[in-house]
SETI-986469 format. One record per residue (C-alpha): z, x, y; residue in three letters; residue number from 1. Coordinates in pm, 1 decimal, always signed. Layout:
BEGIN
Z	X	Y	ALA	NUM
...
***
This chain:
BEGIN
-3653.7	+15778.8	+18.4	UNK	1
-3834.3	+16072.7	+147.0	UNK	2
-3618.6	+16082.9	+449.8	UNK	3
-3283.3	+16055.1	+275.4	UNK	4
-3365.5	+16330.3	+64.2	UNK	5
-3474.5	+16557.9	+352.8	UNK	6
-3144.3	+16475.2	+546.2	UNK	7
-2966.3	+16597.1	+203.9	UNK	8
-3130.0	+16910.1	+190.3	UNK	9
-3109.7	+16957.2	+587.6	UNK	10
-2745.0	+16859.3	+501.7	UNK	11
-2656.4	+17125.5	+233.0	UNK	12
-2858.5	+17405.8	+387.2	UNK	13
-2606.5	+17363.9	+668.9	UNK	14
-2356.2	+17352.8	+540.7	UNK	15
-2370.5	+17618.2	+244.1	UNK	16
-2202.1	+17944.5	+341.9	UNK	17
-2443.0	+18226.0	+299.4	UNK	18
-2302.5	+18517.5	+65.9	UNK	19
-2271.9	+18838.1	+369.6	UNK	20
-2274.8	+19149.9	+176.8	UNK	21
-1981.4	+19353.0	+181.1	UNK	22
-1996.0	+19722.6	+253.1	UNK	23
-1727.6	+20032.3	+304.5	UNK	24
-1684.8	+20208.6	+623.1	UNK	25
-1795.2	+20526.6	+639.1	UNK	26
-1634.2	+20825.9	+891.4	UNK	27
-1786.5	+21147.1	+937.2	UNK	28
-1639.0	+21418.8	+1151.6	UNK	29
-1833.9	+21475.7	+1467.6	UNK	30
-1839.0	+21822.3	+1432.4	UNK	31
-1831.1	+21926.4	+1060.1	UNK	32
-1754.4	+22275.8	+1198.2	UNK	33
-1436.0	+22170.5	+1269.1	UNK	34
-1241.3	+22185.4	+960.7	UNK	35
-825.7	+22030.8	+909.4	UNK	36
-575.6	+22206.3	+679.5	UNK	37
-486.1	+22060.8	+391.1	UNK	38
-166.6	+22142.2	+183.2	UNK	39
-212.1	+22249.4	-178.0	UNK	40
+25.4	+22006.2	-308.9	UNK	41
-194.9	+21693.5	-179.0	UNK	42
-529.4	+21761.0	-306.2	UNK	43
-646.9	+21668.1	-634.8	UNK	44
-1015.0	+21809.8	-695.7	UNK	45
-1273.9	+21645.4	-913.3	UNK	46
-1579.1	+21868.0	-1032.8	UNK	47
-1813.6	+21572.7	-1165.7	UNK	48
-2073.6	+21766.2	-1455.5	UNK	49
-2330.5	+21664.3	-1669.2	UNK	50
-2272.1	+21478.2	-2002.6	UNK	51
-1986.9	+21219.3	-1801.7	UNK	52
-1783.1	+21545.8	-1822.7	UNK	53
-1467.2	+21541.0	-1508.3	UNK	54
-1316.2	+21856.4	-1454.1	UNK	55
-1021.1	+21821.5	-1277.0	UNK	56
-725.7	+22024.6	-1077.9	UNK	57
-434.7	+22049.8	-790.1	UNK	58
-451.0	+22259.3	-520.3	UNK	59
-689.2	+22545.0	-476.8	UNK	60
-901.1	+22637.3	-737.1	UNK	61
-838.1	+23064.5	-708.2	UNK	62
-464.1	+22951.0	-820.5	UNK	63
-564.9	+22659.7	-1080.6	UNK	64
-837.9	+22901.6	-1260.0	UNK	65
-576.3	+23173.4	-1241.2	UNK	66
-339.9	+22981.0	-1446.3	UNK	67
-589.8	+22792.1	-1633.6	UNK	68
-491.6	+22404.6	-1516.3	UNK	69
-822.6	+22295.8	-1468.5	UNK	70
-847.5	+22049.9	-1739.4	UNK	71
-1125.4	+21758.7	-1884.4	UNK	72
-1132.7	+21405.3	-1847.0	UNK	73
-1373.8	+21122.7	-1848.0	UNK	74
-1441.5	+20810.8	-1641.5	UNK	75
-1236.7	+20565.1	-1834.6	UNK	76
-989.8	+20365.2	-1567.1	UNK	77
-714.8	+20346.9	-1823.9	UNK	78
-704.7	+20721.7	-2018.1	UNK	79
-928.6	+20895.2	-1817.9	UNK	80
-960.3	+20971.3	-1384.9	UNK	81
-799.4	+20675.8	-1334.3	UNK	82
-499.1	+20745.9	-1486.1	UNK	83
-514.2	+21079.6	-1331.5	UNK	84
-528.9	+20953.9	-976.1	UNK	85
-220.2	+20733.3	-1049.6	UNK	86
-3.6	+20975.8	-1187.2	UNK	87
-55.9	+21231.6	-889.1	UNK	88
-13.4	+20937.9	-668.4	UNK	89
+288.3	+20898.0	-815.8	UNK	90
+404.2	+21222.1	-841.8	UNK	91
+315.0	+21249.3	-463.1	UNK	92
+534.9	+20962.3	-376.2	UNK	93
+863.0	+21048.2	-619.3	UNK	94
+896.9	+21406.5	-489.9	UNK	95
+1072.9	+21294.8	-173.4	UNK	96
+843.0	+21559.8	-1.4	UNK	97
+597.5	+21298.4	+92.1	UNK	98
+636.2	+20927.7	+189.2	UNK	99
+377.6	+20752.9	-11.3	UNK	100
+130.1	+20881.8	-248.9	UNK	101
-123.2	+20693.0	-181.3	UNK	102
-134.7	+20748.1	+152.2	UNK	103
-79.6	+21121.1	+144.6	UNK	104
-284.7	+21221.9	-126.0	UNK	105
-659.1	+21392.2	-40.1	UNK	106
-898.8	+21337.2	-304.4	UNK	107
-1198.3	+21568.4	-323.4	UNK	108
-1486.3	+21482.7	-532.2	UNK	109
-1776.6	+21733.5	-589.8	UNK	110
-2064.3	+21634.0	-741.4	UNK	111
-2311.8	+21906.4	-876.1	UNK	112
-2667.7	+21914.5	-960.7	UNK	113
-2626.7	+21817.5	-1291.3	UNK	114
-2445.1	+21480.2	-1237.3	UNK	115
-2625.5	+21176.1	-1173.4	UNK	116
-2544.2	+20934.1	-905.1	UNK	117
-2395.6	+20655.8	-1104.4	UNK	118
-2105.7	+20948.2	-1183.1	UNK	119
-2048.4	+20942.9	-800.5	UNK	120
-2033.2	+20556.8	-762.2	UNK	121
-1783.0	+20557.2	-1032.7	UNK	122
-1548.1	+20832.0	-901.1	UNK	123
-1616.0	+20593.2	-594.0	UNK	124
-1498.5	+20295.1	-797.5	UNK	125
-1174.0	+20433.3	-886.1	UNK	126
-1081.3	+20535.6	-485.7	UNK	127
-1089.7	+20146.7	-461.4	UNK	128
-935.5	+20061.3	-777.1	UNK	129
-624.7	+20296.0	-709.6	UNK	130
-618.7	+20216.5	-345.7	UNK	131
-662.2	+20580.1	-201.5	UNK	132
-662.4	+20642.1	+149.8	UNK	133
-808.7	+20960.8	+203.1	UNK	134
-1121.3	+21144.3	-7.5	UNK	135
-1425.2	+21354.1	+46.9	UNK	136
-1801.0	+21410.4	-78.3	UNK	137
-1850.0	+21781.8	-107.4	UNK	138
-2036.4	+22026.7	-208.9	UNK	139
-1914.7	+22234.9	-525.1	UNK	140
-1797.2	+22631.3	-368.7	UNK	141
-1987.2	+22921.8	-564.9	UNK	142
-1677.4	+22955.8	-757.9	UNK	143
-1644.8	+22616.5	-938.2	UNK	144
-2023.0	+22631.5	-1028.1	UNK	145
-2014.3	+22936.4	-1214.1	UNK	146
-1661.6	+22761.2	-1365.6	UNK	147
-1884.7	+22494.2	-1466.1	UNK	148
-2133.4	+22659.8	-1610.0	UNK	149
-1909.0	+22921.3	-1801.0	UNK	150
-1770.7	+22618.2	-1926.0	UNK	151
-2102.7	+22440.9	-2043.6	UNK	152
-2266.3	+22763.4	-2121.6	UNK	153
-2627.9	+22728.5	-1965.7	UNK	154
***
């Protein structure tokens, strides 16, 4: 009885498939000197603040503070960055100037002190959820901080 029951569990442990852990690739430049050009019309920025607070624009951000297009938004997939993402996607992709948005589009996403890292892995969440191709971890410029905190007033 002993033995049957050891050639079970010899048996199943076998056979079971062992759950491998899944994990994203990660590039990084070889020389981060080395810097590509980006049009205006394919980047979509994403200043992630304290408080779950997105702060969003196109292009540079000289030109969107200029004409005041930087706009809030939260985390929510539906109403919120997710939608967002989509609808420059698809903006991207009807404009005939580019073939697909999803493809085209370069999402930057800049975390700053005050955001905590489960903001990042969410911004992170929806790069997979919408399927985009190209994005980058950066650092906030000078600019968008003082933005930021002009806009939370500390």
């Amino acid at each position: 009885m002993v033995d049957l029951g050891f050639l079970l569990i010899t048996f199943f442990v076998f056979t079971t498939t062992i759950s491998t852990p899944t994990m994203t690739d990660l590039y990084i430049p070889k020389d981060s000197r080395d810097s590509t050009k980006l049009g205006d019309d394919l980047a979509l920025t994403l200043l992630l603040d304290d408080d779950n607070k997105i702060y969003y624009y196109n292009g540079l951000f000289d030109r969107a503070a200029s004409k005041n297009e930087i706009f809030e938004t939260n985390y929510s997939t539906y109403s919120g960055i997710g939608k967002i993402i989509r609808q420059k996607q698809k903006d991207l992709g009807a404009g005939g100037k580019f073939q697909d948005g999803k493809r085209d589009m370069m999402l930057l996403i800049k975390p700053t002190s005050q955001s905590v890292y489960k903001n990042v892995i969410d911004a992170l969440d929806e790069v997979v959820i919408n399927d985009v191709k190209k994005y980058a971890i950066m650092e906030p410029h000078a600019a968008e901080i003082k933005f930021l905190k002009m806009k939370s007033g500390h």
